[in-house]
C-alpha positions in Angstrom: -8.4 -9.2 -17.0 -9.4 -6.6 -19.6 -12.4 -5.6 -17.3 -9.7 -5.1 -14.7 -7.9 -2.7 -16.9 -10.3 -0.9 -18.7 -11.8 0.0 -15.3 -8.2 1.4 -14.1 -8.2 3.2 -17.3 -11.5 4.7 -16.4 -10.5 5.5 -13.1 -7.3 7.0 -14.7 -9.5 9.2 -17.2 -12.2 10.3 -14.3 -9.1 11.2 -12.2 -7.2 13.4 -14.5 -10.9 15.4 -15.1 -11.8 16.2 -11.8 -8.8 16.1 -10.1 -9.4 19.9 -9.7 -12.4 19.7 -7.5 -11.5 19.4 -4.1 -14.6 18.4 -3.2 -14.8 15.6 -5.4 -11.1 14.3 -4.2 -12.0 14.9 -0.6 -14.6 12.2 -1.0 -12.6 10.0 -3.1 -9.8 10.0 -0.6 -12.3 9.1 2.3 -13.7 6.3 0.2 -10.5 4.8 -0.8 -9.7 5.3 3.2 -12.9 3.0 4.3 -12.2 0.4 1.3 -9.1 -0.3 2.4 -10.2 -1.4 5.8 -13.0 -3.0 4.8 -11.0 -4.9 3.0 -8.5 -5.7 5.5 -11.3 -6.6 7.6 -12.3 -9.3 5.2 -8.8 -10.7 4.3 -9.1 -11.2 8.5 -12.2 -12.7 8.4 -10.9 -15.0 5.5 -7.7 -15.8 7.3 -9.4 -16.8 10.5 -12.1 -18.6 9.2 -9.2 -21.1 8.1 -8.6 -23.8 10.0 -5.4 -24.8 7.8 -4.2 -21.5 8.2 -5.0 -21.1 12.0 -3.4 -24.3 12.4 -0.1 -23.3 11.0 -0.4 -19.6 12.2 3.2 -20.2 14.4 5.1 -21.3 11.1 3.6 -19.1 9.1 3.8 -16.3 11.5 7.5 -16.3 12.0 7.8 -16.3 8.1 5.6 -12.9 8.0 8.1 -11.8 11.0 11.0 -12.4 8.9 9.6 -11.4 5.6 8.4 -8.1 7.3 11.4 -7.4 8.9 13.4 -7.5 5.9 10.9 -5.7 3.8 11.0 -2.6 6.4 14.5 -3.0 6.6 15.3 -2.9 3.3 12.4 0.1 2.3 13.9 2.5 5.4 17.8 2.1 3.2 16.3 2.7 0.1 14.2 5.4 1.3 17.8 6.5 3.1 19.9 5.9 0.0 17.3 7.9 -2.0 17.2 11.0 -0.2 21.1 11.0 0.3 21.6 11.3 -3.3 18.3 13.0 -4.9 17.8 15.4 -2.5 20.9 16.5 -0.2 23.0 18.9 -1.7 26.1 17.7 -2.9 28.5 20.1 -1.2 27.2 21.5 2.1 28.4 25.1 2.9 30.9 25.1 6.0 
């Protein structure tokens, strides 16, 4: 764990440094890009390489349509509530 959050630390520290070179955030942005779907590649390749969870993918898949549903749901009203009160103006000309 304290590798975990020394290394976000780190990355915190290297971040603030050179977050002036565009160059240097270009890249960065393109690597955290490819990360992340290598990594969703592999949680797939986990998933489906297990038979107890391919077995119970219609249980579990109506649960994640549920879960899903709600989470968006409930994101686009606070997203809605948000922008109503932070950044509408309180009274619109006529």
């Amino acid at each position: 764990m304290l590798e975990i959050l020394g290394l976000m630390a780190t990355g915190i520290l290297a971040g603030r440094l050179l977050r002036k070179r565009q160059k240097v955030v270009s890249i960065v942005e393109r690597l955290i890009l490819v990360s992340i779907f290598l990594l969703l590649f592999f949680l797939g390749a986990s998933i489906g390489s297990d038979r107890a969870i391919v077995d119970a993918l219609d249980t579990i898949g109506l649960n994640a349509l549920i879960t899903a549903t709600g989470s968006v749901a409930g994101s686009l009203v606070a997203a809605w509530l948000l922008w109503k009160y932070l950044f509408l103006p309180k009274n619109p000309p006529k």
